[in-house]
Rosetta silent file (secondary structure, phi, psi, omega in degrees, C-alpha in Angstrom):
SEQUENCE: XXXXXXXXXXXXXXXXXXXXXXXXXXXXXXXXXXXXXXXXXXXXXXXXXXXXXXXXXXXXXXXXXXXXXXXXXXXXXXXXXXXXXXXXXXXXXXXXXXXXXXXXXXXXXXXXXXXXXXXXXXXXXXXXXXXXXXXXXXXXXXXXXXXXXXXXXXXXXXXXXXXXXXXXXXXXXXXXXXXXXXXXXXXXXXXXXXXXXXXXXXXXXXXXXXXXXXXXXXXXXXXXXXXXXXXXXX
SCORE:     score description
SCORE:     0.000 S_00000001
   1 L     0.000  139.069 -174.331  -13.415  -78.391   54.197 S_00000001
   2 L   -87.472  124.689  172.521  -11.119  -75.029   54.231 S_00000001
   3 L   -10.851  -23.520 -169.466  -12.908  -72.459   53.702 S_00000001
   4 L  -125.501   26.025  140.042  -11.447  -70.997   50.490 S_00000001
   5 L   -34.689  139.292  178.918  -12.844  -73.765   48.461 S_00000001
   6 L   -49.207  -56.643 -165.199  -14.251  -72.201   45.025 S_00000001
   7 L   -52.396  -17.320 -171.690  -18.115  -72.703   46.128 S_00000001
   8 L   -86.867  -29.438 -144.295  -17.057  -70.709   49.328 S_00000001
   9 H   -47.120  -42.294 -161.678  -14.895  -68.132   48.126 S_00000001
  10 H   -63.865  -32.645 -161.658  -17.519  -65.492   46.854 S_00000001
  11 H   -95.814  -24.367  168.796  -19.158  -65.549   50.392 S_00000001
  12 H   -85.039   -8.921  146.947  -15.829  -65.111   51.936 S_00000001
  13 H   -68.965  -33.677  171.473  -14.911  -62.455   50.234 S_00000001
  14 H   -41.601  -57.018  161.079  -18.173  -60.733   51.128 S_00000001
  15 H   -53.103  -56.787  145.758  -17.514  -61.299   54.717 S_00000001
  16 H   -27.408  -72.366 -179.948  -14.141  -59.380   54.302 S_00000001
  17 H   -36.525  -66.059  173.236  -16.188  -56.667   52.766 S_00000001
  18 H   -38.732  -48.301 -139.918  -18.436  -56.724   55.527 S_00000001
  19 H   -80.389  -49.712 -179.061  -15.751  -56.740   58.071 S_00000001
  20 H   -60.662  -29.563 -171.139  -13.771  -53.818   56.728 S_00000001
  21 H   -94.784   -5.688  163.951  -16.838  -51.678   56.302 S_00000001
  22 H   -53.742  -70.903 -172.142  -17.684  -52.636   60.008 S_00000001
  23 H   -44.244  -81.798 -170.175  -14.453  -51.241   61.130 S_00000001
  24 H   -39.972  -50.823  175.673  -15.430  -47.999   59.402 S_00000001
  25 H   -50.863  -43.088 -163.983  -18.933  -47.612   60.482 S_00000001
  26 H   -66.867  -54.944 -164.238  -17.470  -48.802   63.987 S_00000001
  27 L    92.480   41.978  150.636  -14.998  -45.825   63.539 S_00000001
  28 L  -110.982  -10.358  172.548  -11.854  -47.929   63.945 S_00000001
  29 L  -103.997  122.252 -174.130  -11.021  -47.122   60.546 S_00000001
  30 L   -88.190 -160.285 -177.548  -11.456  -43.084   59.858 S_00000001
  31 L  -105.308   91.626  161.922  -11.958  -41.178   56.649 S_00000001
  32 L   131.179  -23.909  177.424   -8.213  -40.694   55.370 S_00000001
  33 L   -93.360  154.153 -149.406   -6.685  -43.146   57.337 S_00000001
  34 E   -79.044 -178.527 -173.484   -4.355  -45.898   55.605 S_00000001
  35 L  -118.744  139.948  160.420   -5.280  -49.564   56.358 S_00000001
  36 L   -18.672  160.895 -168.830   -3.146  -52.302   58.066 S_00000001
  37 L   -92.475  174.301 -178.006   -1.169  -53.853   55.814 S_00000001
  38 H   -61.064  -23.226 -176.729   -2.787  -56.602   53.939 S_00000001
  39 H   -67.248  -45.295  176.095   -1.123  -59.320   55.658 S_00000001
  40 H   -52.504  -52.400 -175.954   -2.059  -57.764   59.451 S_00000001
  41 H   -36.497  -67.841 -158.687   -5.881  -57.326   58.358 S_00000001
  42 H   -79.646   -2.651  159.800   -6.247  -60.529   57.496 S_00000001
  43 H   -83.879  -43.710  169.316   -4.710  -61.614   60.481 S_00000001
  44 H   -61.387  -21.304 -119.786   -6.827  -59.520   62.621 S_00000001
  45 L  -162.920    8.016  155.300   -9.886  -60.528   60.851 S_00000001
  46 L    47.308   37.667  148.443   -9.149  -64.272   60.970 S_00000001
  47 L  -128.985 -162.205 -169.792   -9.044  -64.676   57.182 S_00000001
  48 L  -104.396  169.181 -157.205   -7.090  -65.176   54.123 S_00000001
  49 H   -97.670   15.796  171.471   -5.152  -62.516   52.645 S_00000001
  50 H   -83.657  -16.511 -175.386   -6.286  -63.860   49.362 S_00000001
  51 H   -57.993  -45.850 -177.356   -9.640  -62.808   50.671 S_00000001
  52 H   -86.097  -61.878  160.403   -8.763  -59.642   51.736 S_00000001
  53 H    10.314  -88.870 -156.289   -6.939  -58.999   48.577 S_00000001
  54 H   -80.345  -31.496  150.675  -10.512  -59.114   46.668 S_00000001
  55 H   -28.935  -49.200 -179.498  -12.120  -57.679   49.378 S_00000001
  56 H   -76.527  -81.629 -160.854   -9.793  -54.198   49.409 S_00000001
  57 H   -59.657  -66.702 -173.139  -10.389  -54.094   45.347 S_00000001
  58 H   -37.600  -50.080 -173.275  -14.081  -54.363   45.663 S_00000001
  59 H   -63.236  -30.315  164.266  -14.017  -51.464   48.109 S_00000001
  60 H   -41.517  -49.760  175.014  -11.765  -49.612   45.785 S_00000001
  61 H   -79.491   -8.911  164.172  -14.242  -49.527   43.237 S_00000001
  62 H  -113.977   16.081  157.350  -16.422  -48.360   45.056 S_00000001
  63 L    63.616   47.780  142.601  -14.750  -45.642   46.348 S_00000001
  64 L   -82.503  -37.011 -151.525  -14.634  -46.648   50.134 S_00000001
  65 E  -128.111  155.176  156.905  -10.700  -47.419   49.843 S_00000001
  66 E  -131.558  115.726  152.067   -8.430  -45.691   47.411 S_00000001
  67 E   -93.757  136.987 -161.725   -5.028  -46.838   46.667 S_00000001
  68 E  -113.245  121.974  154.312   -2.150  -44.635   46.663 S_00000001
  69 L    32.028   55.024 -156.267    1.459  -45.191   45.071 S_00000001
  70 L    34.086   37.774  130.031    3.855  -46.660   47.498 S_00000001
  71 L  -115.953   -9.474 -162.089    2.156  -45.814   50.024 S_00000001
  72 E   138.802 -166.174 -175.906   -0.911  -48.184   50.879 S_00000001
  73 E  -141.132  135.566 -158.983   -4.523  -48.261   51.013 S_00000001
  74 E  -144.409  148.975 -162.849   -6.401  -45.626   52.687 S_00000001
  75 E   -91.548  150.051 -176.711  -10.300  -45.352   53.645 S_00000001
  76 L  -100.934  171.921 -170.866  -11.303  -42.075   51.216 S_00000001
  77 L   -52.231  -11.525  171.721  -13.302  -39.212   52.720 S_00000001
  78 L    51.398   49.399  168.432  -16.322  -41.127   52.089 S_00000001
  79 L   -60.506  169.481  166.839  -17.981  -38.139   50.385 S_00000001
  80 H   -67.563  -52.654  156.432  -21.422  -38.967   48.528 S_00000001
  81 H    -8.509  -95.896  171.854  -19.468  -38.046   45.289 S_00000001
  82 H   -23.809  -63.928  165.639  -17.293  -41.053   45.723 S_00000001
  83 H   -48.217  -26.235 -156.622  -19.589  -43.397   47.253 S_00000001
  84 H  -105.498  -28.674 -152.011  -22.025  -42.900   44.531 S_00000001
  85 L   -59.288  -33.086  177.685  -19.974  -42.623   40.992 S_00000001
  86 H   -76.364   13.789  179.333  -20.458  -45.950   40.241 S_00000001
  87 H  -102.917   28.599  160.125  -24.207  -45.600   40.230 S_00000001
  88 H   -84.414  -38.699  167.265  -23.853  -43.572   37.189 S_00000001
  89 H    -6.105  -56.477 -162.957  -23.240  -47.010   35.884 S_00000001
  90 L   -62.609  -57.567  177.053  -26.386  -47.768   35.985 S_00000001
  91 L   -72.663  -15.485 -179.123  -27.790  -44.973   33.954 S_00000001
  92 L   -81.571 -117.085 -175.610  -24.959  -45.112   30.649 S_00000001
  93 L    10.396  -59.554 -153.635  -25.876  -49.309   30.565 S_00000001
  94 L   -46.757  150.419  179.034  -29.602  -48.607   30.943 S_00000001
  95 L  -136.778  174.767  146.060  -32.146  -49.206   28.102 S_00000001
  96 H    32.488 -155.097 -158.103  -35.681  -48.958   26.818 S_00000001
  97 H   -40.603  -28.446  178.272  -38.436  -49.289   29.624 S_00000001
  98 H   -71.541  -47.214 -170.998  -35.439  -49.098   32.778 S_00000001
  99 H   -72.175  -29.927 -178.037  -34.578  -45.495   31.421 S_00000001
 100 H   -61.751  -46.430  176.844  -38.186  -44.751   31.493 S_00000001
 101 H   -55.315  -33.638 -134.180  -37.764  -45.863   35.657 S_00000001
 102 H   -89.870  -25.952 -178.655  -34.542  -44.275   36.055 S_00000001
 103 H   -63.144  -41.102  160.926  -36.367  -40.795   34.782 S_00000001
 104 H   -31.391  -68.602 -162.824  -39.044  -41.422   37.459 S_00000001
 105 H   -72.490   -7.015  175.106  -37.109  -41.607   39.723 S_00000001
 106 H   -77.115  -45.554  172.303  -35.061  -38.437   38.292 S_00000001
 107 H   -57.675  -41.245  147.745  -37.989  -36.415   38.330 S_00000001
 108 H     3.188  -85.675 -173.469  -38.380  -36.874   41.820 S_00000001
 109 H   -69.537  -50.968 -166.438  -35.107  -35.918   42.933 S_00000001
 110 H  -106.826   20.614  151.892  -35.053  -33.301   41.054 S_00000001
 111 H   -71.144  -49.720 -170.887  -38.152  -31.770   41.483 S_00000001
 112 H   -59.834  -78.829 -163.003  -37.125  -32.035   45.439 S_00000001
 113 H   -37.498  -62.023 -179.782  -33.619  -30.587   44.802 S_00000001
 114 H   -35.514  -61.808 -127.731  -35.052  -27.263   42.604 S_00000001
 115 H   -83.560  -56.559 -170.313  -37.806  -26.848   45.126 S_00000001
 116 H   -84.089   -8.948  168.619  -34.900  -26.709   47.879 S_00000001
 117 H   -97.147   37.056  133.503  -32.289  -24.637   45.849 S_00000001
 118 H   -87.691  -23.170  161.580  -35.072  -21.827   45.320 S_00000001
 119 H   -76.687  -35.972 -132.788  -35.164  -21.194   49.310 S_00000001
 120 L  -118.362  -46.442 -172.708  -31.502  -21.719   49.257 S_00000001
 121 L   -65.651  127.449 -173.348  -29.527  -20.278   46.467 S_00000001
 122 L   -73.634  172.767  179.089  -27.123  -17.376   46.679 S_00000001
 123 H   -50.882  -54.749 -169.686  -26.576  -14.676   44.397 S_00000001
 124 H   -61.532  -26.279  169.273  -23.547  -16.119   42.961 S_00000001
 125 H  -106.145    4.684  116.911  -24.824  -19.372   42.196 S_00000001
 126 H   -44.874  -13.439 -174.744  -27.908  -18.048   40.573 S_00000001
 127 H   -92.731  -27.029  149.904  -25.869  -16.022   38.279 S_00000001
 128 H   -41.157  -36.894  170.286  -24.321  -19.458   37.074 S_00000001
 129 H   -75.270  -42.633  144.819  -27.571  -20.874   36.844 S_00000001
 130 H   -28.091  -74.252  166.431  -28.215  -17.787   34.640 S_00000001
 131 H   -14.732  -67.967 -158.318  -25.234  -17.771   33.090 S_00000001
 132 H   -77.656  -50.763  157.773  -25.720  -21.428   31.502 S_00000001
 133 H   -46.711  -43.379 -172.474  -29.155  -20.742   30.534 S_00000001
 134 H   -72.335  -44.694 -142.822  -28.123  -17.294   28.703 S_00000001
 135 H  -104.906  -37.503  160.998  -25.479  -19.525   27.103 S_00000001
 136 H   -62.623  -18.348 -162.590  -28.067  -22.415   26.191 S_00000001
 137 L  -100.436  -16.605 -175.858  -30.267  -20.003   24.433 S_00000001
 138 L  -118.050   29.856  133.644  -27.562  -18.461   22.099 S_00000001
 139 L  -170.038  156.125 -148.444  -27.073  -21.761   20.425 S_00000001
 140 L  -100.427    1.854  174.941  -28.727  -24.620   18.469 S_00000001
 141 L   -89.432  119.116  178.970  -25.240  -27.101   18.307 S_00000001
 142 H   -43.503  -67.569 -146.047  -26.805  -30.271   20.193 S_00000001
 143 H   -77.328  -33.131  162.759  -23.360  -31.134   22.118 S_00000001
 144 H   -36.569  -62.649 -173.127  -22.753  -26.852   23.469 S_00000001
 145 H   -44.118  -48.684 -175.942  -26.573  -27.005   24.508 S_00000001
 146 H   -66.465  -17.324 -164.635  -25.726  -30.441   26.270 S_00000001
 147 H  -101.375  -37.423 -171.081  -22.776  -29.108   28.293 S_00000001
 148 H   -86.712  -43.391  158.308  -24.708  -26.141   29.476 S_00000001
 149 H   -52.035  -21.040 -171.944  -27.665  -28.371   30.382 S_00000001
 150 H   -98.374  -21.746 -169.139  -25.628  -30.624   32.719 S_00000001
 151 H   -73.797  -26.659 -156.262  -23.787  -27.345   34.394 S_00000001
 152 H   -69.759  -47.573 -170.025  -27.150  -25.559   34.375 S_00000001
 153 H   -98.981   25.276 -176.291  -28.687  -28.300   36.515 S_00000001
 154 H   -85.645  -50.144 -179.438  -25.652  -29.235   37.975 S_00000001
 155 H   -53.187  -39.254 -170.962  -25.568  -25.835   39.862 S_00000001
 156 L   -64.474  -37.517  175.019  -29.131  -26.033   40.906 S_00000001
 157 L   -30.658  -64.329  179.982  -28.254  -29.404   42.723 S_00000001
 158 L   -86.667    8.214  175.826  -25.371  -27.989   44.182 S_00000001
 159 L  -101.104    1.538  173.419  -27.494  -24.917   45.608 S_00000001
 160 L   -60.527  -22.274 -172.727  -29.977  -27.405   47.131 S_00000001
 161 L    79.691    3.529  173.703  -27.393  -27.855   49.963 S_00000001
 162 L  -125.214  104.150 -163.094  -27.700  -31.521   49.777 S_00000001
 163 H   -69.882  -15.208  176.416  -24.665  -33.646   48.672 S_00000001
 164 H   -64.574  -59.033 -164.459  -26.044  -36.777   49.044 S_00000001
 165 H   -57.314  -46.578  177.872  -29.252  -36.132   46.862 S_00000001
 166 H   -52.569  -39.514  143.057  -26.471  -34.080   44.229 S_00000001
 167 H   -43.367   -9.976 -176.587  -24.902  -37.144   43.727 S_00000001
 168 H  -108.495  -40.282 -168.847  -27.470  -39.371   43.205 S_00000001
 169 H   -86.692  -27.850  152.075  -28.704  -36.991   40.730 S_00000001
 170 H   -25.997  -80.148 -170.968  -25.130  -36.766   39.253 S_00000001
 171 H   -74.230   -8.815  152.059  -25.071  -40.510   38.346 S_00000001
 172 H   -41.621  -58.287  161.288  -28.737  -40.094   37.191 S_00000001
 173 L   -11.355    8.507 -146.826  -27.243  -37.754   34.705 S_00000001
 174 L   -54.356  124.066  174.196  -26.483  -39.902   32.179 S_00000001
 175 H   -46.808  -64.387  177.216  -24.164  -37.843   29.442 S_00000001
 176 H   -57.393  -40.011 -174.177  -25.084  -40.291   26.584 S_00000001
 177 H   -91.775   -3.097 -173.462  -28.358  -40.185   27.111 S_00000001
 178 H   -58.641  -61.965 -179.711  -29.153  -36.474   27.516 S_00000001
 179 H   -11.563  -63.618  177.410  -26.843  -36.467   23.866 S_00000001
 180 H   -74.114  -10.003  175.720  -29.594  -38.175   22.765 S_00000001
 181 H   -65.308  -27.212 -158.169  -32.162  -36.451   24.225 S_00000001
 182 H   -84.973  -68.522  175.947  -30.535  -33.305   22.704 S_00000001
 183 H   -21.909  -77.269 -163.337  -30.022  -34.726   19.170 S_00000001
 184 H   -53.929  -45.769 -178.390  -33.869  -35.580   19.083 S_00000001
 185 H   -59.929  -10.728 -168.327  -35.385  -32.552   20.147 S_00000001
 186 H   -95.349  -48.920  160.443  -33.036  -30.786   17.487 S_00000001
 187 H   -15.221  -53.894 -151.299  -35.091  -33.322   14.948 S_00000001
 188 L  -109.834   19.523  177.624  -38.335  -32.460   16.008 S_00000001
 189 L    35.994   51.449  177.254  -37.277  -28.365   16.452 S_00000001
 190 L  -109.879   20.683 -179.086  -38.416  -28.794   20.062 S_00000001
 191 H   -44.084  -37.828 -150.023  -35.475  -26.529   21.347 S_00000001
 192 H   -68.441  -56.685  169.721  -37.645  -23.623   21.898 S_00000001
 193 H   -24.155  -60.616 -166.185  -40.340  -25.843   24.250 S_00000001
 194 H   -70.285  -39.996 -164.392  -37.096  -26.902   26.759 S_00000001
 195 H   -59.994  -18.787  149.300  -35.657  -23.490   26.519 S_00000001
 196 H   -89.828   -9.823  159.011  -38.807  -22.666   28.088 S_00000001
 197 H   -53.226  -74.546 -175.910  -38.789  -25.087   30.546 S_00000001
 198 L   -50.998   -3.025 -169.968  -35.612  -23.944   31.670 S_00000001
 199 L   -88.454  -71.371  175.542  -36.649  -20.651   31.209 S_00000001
 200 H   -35.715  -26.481 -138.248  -39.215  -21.452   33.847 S_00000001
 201 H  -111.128  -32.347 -169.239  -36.936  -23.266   36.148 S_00000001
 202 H   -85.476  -63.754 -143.858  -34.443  -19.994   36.928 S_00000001
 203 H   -49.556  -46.612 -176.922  -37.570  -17.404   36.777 S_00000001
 204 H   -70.609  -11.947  164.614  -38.981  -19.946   39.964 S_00000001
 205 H   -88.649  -44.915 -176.213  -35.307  -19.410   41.678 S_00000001
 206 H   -69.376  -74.892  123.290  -34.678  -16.278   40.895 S_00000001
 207 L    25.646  -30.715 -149.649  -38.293  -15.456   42.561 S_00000001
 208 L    11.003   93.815 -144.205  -37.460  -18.243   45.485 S_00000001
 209 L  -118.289   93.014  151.217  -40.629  -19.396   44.722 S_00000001
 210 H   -83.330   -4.407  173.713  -40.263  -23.448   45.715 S_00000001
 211 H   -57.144  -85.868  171.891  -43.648  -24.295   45.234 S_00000001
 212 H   -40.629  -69.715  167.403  -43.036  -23.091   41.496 S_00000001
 213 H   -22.952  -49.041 -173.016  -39.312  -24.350   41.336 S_00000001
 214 H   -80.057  -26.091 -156.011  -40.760  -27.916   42.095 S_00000001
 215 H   -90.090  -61.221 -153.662  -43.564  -27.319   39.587 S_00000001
 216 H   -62.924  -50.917  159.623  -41.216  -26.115   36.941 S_00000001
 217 L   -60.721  -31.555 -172.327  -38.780  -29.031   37.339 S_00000001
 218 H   -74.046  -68.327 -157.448  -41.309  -32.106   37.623 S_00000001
 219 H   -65.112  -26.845  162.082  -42.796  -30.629   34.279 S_00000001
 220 H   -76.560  -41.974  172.484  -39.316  -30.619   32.379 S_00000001
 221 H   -53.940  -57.585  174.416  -38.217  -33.790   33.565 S_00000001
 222 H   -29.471  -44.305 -177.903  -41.678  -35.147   32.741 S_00000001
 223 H   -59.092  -44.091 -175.593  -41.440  -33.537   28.985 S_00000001
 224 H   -58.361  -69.242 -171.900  -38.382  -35.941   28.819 S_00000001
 225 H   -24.047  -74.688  159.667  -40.014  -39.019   30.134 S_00000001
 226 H    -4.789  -85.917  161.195  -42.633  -38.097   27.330 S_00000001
 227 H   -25.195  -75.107 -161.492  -40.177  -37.779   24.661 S_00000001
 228 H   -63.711  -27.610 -149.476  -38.682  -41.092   25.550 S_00000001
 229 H   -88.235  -20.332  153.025  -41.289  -43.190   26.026 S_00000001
 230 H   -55.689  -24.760 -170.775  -42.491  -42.190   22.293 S_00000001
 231 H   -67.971  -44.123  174.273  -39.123  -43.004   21.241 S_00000001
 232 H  -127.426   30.780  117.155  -40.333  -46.766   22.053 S_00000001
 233 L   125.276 -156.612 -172.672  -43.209  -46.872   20.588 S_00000001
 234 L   -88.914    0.000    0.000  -46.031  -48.845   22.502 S_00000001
């Protein structure tokens, strides 16, 4: 039977996938460089070029391959950034008891991450982390609060020195649900509480304190966990 029978096709496109992300790992493919054209690949690679087709768009979307214009398809820089965006996916989609998980596992990370941008962070990106805070504190409109909450702990991320972990914490990030996160505490008038969490969170950087930093972070993420899991009930 030829291979590219319907029941096989799904596994033979995988096997593309595989093959091409060999070739990278192997370091016959680089970071930047275009790819064979589709017809050679799938010649070199002993398959079908319908194969490789759907092979090349999965890796596209997942931001191994980018295609460019009239010129081809080229392996991308294979930053974490890239690699990772769709696993913000994960956190917009998410609901009810899985958001409760996904915070777990946010408090974690970002307990870790504080704890390492309070040994780490320069002046200039403390004065950002400042900056955002000073700028959350001088107003009570939900989506301004929300923008200054993702930069505020966006910086701290990016003074941890770790791009993988910033990225992870990135697509953690979800935009919608922090919205909602914002929205409720402006319900319940519990602005004042986070603004001292965050309050908490620069005074342990600004100190480079990471003991504290790590403390300071666990216990904000944590208020959120809190929050939500009242939100659904028992």
């Amino acid at each position: 039977m030829d291979d590219e029978t319907a029941p096989q096709k799904g596994t033979v496109t995988q096997r593309a996938i595989e093959r091409i992300k060999a070739m990278i790992g192997e370091g016959r493919l680089e970071p930047g460089q275009r790819l064979p054209t589709e017809r050679d690949l799938a010649a070199q690679l002993g398959m079908s070029r319908s194969s490789m087709r759907e092979a090349i768009r999965a890796l596209t979307v997942l931001g191994v391959l980018e295609a460019r214009h009239g010129s081809g398809i080229y392996v991308t820089q294979l930053e974490a950034g890239d690699l990772l965006e769709t696993f913000g996916v994960v956190a917009d989609l998410s609901r009810g008891p899985r958001l409760v998980e996904l915070l777990e596992i946010r408090r974690i990370l970002e307990s870790t991450a504080t704890a390492l941008a309070a040994a780490r962070i320069a002046d200039d990106q403390l004065a950002e982390v400042e900056k955002h805070l000073a700028s959350m504190n001088a107003t009570d409109d939900p989506e301004e609060i929300l923008a200054h909450d993702l930069a505020f702990h966006r910086e701290i991320a990016a003074a941890a020195g770790n791009e993988t972990m910033a990225a992870i914490l990135e697509g953690l990030s979800s935009r919608t649900f922090r919205a909602r996160v914002w929205r409720g505490y402006q319900e319940e008038g519990a602005f004042e509480r986070t603004r001292r969490e965050h309050a908490a969170i620069h005074r342990a950087l600004a100190a480079h304190d990471p003991e504290a930093a790590r403390a300071a972070a666990a216990a904000h993420v944590g208020e959120v966990e809190e929050w939500l899991r009242a939100q659904l009930g028992p």
